[in-house]
C-alpha atoms as one frame of an Amber mdcrd trajectory, in Angstrom:
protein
 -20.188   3.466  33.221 -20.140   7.035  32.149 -20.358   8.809  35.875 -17.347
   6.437  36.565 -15.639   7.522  33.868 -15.734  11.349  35.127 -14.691   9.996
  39.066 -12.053   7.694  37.333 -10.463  10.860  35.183 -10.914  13.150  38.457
  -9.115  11.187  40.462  -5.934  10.846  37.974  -6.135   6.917  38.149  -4.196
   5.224  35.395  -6.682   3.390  32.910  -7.178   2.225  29.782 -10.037   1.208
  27.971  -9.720  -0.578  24.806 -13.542  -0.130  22.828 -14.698  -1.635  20.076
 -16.856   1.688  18.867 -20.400   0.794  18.189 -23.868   2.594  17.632 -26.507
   3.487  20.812 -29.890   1.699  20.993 -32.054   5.047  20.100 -35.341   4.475
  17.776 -34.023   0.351  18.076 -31.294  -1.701  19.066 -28.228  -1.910  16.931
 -25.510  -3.751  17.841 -23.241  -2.519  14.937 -20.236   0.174  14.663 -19.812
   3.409  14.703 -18.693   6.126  17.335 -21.620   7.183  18.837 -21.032   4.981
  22.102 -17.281   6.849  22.532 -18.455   9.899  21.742 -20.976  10.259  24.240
 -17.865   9.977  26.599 -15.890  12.282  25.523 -16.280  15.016  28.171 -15.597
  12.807  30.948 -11.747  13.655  30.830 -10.180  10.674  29.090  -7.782  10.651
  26.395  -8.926   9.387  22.928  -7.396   7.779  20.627  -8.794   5.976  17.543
  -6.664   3.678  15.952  -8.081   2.957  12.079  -6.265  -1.107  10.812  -5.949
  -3.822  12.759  -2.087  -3.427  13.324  -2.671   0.178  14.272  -4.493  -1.283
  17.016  -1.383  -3.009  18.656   0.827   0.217  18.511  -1.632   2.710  19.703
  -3.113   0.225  22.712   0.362  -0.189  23.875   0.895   3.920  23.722  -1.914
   4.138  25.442  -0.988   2.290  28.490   2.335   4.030  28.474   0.995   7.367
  28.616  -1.656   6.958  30.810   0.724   5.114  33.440   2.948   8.180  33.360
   0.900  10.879  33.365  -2.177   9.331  35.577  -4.782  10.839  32.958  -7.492
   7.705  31.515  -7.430   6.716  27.855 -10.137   5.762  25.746  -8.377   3.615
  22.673 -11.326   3.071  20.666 -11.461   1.481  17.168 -14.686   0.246  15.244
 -16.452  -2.434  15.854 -16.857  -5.048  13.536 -15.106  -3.426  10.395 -11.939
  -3.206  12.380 -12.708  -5.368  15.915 -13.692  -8.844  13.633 -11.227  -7.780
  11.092  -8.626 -10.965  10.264  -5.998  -9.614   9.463  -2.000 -10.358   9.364
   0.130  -8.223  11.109   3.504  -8.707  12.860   3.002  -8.450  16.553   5.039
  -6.634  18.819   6.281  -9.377  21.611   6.498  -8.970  25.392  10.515  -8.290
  25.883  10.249  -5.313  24.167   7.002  -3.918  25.326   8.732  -4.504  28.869
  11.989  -2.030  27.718   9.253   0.765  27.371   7.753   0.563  30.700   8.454
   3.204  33.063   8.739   1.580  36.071   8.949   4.584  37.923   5.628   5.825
  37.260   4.266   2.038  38.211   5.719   2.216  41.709   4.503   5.601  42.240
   1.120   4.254  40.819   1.197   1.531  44.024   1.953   3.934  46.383  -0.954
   5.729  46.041  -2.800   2.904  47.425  -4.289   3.014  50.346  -2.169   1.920
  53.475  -2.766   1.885  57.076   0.971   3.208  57.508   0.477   6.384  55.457
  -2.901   7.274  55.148  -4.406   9.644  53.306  -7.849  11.491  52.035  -9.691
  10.580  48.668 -13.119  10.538  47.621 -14.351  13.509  49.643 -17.361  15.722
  49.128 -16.721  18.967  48.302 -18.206  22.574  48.878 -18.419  25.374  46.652
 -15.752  27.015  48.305 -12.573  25.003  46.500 -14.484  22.588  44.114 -13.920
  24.811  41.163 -10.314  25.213  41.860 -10.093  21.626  42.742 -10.886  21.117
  39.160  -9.284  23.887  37.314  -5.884  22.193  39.564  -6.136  19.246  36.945
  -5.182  21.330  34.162  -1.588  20.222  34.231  -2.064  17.194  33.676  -3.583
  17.358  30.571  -0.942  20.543  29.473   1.487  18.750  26.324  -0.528  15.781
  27.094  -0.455  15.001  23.589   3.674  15.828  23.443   3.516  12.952  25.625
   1.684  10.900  22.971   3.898  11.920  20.439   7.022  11.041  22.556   5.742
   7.469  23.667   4.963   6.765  19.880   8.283   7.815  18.803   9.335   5.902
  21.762   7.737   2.400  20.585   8.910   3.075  16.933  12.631   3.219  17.967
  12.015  -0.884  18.250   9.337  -1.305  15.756  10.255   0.851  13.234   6.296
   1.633  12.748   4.943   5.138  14.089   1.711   6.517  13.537   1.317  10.547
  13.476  -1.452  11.896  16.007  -2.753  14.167  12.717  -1.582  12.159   9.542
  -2.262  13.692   6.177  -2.114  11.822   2.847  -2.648  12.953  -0.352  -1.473
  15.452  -2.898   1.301  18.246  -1.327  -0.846  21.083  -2.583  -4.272  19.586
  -2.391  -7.411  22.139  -2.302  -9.971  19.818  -1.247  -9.417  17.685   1.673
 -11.450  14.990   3.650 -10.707  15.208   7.670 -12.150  11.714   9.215 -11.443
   9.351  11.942 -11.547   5.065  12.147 -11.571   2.918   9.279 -13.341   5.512
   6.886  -9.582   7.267   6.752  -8.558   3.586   4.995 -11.108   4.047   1.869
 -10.679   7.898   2.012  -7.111   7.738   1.536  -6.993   4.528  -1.274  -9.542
   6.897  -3.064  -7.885  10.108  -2.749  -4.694   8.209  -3.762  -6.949   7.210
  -6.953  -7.995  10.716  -7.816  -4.694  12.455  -7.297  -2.966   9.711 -10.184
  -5.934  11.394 -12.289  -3.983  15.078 -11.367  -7.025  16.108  -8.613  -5.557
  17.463  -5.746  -7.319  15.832  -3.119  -6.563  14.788   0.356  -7.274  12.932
   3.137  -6.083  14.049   7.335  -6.490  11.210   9.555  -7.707  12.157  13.104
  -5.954  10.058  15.653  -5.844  11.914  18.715  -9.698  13.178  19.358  -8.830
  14.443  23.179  -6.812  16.590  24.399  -7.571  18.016  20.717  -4.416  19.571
  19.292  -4.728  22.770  17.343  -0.741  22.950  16.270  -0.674  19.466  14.974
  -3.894  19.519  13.284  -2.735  22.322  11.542   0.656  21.494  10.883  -0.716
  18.256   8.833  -2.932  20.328   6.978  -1.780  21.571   3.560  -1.444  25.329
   3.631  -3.567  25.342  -0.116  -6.261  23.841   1.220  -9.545  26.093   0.161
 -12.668  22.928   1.410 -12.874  20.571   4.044 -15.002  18.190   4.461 -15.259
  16.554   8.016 -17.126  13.443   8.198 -18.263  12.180  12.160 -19.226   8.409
  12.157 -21.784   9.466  14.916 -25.111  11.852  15.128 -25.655  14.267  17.606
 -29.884  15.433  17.770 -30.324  19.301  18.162 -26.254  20.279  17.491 -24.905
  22.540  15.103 -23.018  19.570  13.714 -21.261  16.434  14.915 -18.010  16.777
  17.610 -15.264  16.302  14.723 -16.603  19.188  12.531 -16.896  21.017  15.572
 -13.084  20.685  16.391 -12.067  21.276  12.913 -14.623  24.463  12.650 -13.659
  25.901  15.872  -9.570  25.141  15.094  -9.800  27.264  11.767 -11.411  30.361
  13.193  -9.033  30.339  16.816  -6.337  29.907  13.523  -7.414  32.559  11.303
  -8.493  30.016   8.585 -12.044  30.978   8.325 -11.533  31.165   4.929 -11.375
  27.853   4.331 -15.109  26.375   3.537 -15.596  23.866   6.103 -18.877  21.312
   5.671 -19.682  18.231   7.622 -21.520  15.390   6.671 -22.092  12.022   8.989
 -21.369   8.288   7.495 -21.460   4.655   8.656 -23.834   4.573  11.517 -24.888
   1.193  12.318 -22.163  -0.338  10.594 -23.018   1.131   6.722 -19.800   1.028
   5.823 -18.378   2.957   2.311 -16.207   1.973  -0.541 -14.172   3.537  -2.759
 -16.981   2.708  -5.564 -19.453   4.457  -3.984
């Protein structure tokens, strides 16, 4: 699926894959959850965005669609399986009517017209040389430019009906905190109940909830983060063999030095693979 992923994002084709996370089949077969399958995607040019409760789910599936019919780039809306994906939960679904009032139907039509058509046709799927591929690609830049603007928008968009919005970087936590915990999927549920814990005990702790993995944003990441913060700890739900450390503590390392933050300590550490989910007692 991967090499279809690339041609799928290359070709600006509106898409959305909804994905249970789970864990790879390496020294034996696990069919349990963690983000090892998504991550192993995430240079192909998708969007992605993880959603961390079940109702989080419904509102970040249905921004999904919205921004990926408008701006023709794939999204991966990914979630993790079993802790999240067989989760029963009760939440208050958002009905059809009023997912139909936030469709651009603009974008759909123009969608259909890039079918192809006998009475206007045109050229796709071609091989090319090394005389314009680069530029060919480089030419896709703008449509990933305030990509995640559009995110934000289309969020703020659903929760003029709803009333619920989720922020792409969402801190929570003490205002001044100096020791914060930066983590993605349902981890980011026990991480904040904890932190929420320690900070009635007068710790100032924190916890920033990825949302939006790709296009990573710098600004917002930042802009969530408390301006005391002296540690970090980043914790990937996924391993990467022979890396400096796993894609999330990558992003966060990389975003503190291009931000002249490098004096922040910044660790990483990995957690749940195969479905070993934490609690706040442990």
């Amino acid at each position: 699926m991967i090499p279809n992923m690339f041609k799928i994002a290359g070709e600006l084709l509106p898409c959305v894959m909804h994905v249970a996370a789970r864990a790879l089949a390496g020294q034996a077969l696990s069919i349990f959850g963690d983000h090892s399958d998504v991550m192993a995607c995430r240079s192909t040019g998708w969007a992605m965005l993880a959603s961390e409760s079940v109702e989080m789910v419904q509102y970040n599936a249905l921004v999904s669609h919205l921004v990926s019919m408008e701006r023709r780039v794939p999204v991966q809306h990914f979630f993790d399986g079993f802790r999240t994906s067989h989760e029963v939960n009760k939440v208050k679904l958002v009905d059809y009517n009023t997912m139909k009032d936030f469709i651009n139907w603009d974008a759909i039509k123009e969608h259909h017209d890039l079918a192809m058509n006998p009475r206007h046709p045109h050229v796709q799927g071609t091989s090319q040389g090394p005389d314009i591929f680069f530029q060919c690609v480089e030419a896709g830049n703008t449509f990933y430019d305030g990509l995640a603007d559009l995110f934000e928008a289309k969020s703020r968009l659903v929760e003029q009906k709803t009333g619920v919005h989720y922020a792409l970087y969402g801190y929570e936590g003490h205002p001044e905190a100096t020791h914060v915990i930066v983590v993605m999927g349902s981890g980011a549920v026990t991480c904040s109940e904890t932190a929420k814990y320690l900070q009635e005990k007068g710790q100032k702790v924190g916890v920033l909830k990825v949302r939006l993995f790709r296009p990573w944003d710098t600004a917002r990441f930042m802009a969530a983060l408390p301006k005391t913060t002296e540690r970090i700890c980043v914790l990937d739900r996924t391993k990467e063999q022979g890396s400096q450390g796993e894609p999330l503590f990558l992003e966060v390392s990389a975003t503190l030095q291009l931000t002249a933050r490098s004096d922040i300590v910044c660790i990483g550490g990995r957690y749940g693979l195969g479905s070993k989910e934490f609690t706040p007692n442990m």
